[in-house]
C-alpha positions as a LaTeX table, in Angstrom:
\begin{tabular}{lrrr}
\hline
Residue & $x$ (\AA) & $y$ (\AA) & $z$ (\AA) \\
\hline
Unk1 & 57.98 & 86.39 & 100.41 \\
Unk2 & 56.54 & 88.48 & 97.68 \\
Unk3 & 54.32 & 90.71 & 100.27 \\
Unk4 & 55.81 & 94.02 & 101.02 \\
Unk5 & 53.32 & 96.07 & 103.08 \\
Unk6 & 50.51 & 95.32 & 105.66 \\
Unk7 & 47.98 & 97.98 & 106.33 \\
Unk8 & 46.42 & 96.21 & 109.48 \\
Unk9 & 49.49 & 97.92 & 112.21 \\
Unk10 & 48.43 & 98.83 & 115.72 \\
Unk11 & 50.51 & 100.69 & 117.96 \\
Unk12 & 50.36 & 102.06 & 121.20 \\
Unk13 & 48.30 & 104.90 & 120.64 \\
Unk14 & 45.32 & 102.02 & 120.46 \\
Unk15 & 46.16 & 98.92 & 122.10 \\
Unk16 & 49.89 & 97.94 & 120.44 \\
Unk17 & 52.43 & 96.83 & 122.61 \\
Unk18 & 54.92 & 99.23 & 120.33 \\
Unk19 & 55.15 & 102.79 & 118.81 \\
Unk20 & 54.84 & 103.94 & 115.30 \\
Unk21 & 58.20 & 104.12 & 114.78 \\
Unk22 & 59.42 & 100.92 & 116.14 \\
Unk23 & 57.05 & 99.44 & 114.40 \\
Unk24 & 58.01 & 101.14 & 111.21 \\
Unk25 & 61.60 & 99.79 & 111.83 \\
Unk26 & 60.47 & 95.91 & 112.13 \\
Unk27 & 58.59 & 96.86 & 108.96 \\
Unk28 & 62.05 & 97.63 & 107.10 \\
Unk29 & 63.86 & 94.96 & 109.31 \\
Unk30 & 61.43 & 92.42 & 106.97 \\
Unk31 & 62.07 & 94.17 & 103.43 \\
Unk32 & 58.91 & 96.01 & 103.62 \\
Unk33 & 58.46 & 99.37 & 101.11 \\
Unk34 & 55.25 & 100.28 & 103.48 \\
Unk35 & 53.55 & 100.12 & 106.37 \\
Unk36 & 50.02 & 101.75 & 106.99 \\
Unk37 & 48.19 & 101.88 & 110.79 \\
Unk38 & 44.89 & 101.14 & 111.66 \\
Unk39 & 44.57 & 102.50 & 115.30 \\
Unk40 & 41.12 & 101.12 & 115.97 \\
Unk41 & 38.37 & 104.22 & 115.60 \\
Unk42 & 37.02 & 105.82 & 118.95 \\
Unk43 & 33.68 & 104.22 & 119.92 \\
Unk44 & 32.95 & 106.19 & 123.06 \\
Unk45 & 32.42 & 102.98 & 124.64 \\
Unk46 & 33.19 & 102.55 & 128.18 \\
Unk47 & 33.82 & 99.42 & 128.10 \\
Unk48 & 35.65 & 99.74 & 124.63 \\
Unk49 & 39.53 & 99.35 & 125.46 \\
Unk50 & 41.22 & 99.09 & 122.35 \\
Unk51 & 40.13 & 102.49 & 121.33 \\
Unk52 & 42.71 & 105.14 & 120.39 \\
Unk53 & 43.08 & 107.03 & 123.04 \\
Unk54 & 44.23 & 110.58 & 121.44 \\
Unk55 & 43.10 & 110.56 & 117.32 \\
Unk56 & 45.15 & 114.29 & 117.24 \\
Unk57 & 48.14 & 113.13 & 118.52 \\
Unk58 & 47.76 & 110.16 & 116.40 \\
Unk59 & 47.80 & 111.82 & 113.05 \\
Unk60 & 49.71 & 113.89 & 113.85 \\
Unk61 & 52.57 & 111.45 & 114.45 \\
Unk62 & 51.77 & 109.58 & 111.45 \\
Unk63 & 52.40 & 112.74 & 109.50 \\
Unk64 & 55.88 & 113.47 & 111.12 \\
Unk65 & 57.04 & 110.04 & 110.35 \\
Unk66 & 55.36 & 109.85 & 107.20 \\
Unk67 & 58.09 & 112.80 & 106.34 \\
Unk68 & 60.78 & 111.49 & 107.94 \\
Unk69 & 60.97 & 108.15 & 106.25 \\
Unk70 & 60.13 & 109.49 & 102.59 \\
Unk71 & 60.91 & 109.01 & 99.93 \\
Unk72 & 62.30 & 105.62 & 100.83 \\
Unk73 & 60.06 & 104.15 & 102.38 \\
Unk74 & 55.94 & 105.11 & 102.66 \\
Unk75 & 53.38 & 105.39 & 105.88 \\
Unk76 & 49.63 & 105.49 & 105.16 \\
Unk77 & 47.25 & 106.55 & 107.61 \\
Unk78 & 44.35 & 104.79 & 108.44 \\
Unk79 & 41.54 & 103.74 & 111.11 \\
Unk80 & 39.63 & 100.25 & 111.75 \\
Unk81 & 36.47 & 101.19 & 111.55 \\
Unk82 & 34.00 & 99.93 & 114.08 \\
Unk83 & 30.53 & 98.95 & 112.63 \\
Unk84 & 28.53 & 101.24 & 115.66 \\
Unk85 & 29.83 & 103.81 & 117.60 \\
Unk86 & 28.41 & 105.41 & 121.06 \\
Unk87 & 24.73 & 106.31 & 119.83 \\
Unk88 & 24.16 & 103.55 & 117.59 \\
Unk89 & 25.59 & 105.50 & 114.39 \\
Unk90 & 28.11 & 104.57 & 111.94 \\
Unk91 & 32.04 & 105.95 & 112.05 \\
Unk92 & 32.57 & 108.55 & 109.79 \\
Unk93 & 36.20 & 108.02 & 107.87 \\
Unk94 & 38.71 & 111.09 & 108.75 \\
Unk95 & 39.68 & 113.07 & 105.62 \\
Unk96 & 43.53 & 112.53 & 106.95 \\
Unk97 & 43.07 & 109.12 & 106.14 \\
Unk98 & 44.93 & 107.26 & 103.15 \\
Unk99 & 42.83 & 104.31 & 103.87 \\
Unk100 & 40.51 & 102.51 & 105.93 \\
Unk101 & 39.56 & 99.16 & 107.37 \\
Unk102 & 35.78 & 98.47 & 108.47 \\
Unk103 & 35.30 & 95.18 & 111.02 \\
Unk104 & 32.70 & 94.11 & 113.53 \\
Unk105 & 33.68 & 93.35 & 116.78 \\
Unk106 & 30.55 & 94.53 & 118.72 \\
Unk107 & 27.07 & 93.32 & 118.45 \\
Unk108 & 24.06 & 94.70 & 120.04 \\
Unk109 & 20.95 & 92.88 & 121.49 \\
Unk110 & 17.71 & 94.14 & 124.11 \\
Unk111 & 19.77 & 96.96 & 124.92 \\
Unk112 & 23.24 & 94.87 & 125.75 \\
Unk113 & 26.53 & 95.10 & 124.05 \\
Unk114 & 28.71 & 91.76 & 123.05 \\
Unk115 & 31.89 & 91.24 & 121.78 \\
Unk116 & 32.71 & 88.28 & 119.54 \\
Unk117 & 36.33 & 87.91 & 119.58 \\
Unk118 & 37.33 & 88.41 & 123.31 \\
Unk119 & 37.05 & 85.85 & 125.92 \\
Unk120 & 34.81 & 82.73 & 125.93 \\
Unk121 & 32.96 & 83.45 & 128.60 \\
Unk122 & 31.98 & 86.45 & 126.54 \\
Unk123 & 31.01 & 84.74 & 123.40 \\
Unk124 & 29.05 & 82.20 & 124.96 \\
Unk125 & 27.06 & 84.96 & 126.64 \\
Unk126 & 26.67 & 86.17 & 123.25 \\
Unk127 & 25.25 & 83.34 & 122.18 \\
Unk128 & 23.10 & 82.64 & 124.60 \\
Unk129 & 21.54 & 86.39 & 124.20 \\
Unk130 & 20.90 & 85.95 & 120.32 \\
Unk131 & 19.19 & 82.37 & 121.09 \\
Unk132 & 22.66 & 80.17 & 119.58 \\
Unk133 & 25.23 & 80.52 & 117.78 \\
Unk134 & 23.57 & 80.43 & 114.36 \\
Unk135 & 21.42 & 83.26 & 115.48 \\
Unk136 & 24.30 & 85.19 & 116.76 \\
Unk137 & 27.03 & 84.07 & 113.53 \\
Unk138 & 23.59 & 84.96 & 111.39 \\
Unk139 & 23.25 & 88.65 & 113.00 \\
Unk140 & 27.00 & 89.69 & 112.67 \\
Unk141 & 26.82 & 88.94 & 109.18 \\
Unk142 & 23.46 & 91.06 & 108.70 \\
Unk143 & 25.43 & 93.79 & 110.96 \\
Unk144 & 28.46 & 93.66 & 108.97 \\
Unk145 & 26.71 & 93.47 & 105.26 \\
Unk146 & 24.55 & 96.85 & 106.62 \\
Unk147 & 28.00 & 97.95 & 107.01 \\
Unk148 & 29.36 & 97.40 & 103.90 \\
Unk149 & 26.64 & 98.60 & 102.02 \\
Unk150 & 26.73 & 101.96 & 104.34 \\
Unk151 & 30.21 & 102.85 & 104.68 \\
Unk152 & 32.56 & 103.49 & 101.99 \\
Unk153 & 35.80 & 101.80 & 103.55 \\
Unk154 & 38.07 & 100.23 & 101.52 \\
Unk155 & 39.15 & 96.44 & 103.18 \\
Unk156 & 36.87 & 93.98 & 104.67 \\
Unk157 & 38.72 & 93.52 & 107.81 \\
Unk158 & 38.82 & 89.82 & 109.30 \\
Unk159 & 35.34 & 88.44 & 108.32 \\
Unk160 & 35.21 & 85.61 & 110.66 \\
Unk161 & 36.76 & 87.08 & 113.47 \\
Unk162 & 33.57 & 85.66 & 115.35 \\
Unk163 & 35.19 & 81.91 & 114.78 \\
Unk164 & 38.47 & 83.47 & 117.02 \\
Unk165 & 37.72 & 81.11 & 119.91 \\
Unk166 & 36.35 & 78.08 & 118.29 \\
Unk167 & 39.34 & 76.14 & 117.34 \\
Unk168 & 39.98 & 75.76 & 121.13 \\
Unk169 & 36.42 & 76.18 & 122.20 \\
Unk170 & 34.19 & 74.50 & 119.72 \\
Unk171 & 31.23 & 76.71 & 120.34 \\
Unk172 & 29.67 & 75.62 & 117.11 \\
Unk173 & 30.93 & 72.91 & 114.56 \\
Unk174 & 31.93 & 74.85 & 111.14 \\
Unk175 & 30.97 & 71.09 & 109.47 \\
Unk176 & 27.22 & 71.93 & 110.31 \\
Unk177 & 24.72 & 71.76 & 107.05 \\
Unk178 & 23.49 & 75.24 & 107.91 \\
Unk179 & 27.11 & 76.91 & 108.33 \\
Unk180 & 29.29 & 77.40 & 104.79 \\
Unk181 & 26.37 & 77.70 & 102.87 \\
Unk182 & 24.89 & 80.75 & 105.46 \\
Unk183 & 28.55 & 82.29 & 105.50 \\
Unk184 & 29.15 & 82.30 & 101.75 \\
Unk185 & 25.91 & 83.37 & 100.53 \\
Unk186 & 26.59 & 86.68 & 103.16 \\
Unk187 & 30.47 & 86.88 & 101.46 \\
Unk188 & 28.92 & 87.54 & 97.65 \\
Unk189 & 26.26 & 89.85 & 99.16 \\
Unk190 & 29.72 & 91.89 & 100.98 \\
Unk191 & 31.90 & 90.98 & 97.82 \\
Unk192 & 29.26 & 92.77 & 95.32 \\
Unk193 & 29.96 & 96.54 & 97.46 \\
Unk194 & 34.10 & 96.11 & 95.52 \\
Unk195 & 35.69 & 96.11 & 98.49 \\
Unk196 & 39.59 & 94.56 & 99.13 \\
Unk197 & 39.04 & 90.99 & 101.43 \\
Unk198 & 41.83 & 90.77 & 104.14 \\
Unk199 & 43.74 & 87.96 & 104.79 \\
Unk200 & 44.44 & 88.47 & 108.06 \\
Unk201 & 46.93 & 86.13 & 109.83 \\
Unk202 & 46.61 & 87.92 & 113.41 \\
Unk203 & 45.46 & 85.12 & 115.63 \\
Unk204 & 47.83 & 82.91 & 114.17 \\
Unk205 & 50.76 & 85.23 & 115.75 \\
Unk206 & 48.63 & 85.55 & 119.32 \\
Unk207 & 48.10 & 81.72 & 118.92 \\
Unk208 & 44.42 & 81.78 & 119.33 \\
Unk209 & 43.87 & 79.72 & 116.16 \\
Unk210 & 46.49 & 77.80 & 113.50 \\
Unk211 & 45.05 & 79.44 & 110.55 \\
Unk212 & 43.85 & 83.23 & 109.35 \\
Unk213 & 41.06 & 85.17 & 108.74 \\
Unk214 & 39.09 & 84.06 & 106.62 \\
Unk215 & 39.01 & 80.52 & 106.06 \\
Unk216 & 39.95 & 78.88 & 103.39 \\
Unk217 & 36.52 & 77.80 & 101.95 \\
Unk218 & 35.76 & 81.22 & 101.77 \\
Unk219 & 39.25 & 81.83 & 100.28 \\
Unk220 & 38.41 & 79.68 & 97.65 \\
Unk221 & 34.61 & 81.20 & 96.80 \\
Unk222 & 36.43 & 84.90 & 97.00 \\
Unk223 & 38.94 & 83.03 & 94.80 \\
Unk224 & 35.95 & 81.66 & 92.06 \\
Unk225 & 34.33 & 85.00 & 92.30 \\
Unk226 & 37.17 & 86.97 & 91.25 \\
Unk227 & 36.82 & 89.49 & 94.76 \\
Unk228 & 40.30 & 91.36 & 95.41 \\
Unk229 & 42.27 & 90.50 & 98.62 \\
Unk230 & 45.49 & 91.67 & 100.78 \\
Unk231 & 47.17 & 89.86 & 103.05 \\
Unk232 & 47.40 & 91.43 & 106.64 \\
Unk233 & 49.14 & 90.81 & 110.06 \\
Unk234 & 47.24 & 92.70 & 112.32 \\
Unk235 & 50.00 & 93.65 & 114.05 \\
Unk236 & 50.06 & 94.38 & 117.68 \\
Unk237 & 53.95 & 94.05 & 117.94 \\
Unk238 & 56.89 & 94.36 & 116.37 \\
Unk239 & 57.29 & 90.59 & 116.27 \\
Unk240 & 54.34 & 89.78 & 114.42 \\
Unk241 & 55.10 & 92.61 & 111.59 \\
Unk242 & 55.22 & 89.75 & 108.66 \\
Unk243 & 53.80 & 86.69 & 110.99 \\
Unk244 & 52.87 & 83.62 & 108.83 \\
Unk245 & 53.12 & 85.40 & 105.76 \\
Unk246 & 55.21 & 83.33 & 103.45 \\
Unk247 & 52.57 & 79.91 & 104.77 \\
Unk248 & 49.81 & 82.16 & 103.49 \\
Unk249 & 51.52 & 83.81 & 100.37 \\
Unk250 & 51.47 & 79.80 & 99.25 \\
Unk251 & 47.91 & 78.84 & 100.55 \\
Unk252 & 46.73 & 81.83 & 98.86 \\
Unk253 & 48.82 & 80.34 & 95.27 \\
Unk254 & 47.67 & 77.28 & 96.09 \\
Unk255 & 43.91 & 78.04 & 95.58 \\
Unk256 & 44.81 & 79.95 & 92.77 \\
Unk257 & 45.15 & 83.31 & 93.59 \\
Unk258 & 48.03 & 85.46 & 91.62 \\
Unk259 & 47.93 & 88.48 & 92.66 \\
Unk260 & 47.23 & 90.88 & 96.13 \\
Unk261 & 46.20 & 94.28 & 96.39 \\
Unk262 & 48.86 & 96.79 & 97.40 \\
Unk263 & 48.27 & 100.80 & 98.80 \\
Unk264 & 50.69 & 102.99 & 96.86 \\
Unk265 & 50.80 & 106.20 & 96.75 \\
Unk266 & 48.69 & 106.48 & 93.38 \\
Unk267 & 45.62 & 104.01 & 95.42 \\
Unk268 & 45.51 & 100.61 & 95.33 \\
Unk269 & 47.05 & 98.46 & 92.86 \\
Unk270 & 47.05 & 94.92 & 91.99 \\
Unk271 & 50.94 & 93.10 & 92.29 \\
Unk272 & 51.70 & 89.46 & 91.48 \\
Unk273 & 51.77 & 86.92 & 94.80 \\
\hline
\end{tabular}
């Protein structure tokens, strides 16, 4: 396993099942050099959560063990951004941050909010509300290319995380005529803003789906079009610190990647896979 870092970490400040530190320790456990956090940005949703719960206390733990494990090993701070927040705004990326993930897990229609990566029953409302699940698969893509354009974060965080479910739900069939050819021509549009693509192998380590975000036909157009990526975990656990990593490291190869991104201390850099 050539990967030494993941950026996508939640802890229990958001909705992690461990702290910052222990989670730093699995991280060193696995022969990582870094670790970064993503506690997921504060929404002011009721019904939101996953939220972190207290940002202050937050960085300011990221900054005490940010000095206690230097120089040998490096913590980056950083938020998953939500696409809206309470009032129908965008986030707005703390200066304390070292880096910053934007995703979509919300969508917004007559007046209703819907999540796309929860529970069935959820996404099926969805669905229903948008008038199907092109409609719906078609809108979070417009939401989350807005986004992009918008918001100057730095990784595209889990760009099909609508497609969760479907492996054990088949709300829609991802052979349809309308589907790859809607999805990719939506990945260029995000791809032309220069942002890092995650490869995110988190459901594979809750078991909601055998393979990672995103999927491997738009792998291989990210691949064609030259678009940077990083392989993530997002990591609720300290279990699931380097889950399915040396699988994807070689899918990744196989299509004929060569190299990740990596967060140093300098920025982001390009190492070989």
């Amino acid at each position: 396993m050539t990967t030494k870092s993941n950026l996508h970490t939640h802890s229990t400040f958001c909705d992690g099942r461990n702290s910052i530190e222990d989670m730093i320790k699995a991280a060193i456990d696995a022969g990582f050099i870094s670790l970064g956090f993503s506690g997921h940005y504060h929404t002011g949703y009721d019904f939101d959560d996953v939220q972190l719960r207290d940002p202050e206390a937050y960085f300011c733990e990221l900054e005490r063990m940010k000095q206690k494990y230097a120089p040998d090993f490096a913590v980056f701070k950083g938020l998953e951004l939500e696409g809206h927040i309470l009032g129908g705004v965008r986030p707005v990326i703390d200066p304390r941050c070292d880096f910053s993930i934007g995703s979509v897990h919300y969508l917004s229609t007559g007046g209703e909010f819907y999540t796309v990566d929860y529970l069935p029953e959820e996404w099926q409302r969805a669905s229903d509300a948008f008038g199907g699940p092109r409609k719906l698969i078609e809108a979070y893509f417009e939401d989350y290319l807005c986004f992009a354009n918008e918001m100057p974060f730095d990784i595209v965080g889990h760009i099909d995380i609508y497609a969760k479910l479907n492996e054990k739900h088949h709300f829609f069939d991802e052979n349809e005529s309308w589907y790859q050819p809607m999805v990719l021509s939506y990945i260029e549009k995000i791809a032309a803003t220069g942002k890092i693509f995650e490869v995110n192998t988190g459901a594979i380590g809750k078991k909601y789906r055998s393979t990672q975000y995103p999927a491997n036909f738009i792998l291989k157009r990210l691949h064609e079009i030259k678009a940077p990526v990083i392989l993530s975990s997002d990591s609720h656990s300290t279990d699931t610190i380097a889950c399915h990593f040396e699988e994807t490291e070689k899918l990744l190869k196989d299509i004929g990647f060569t190299e990740q991104m990596q967060l140093t201390e300098r920025g982001f850099v390009a190492v070989p896979l």
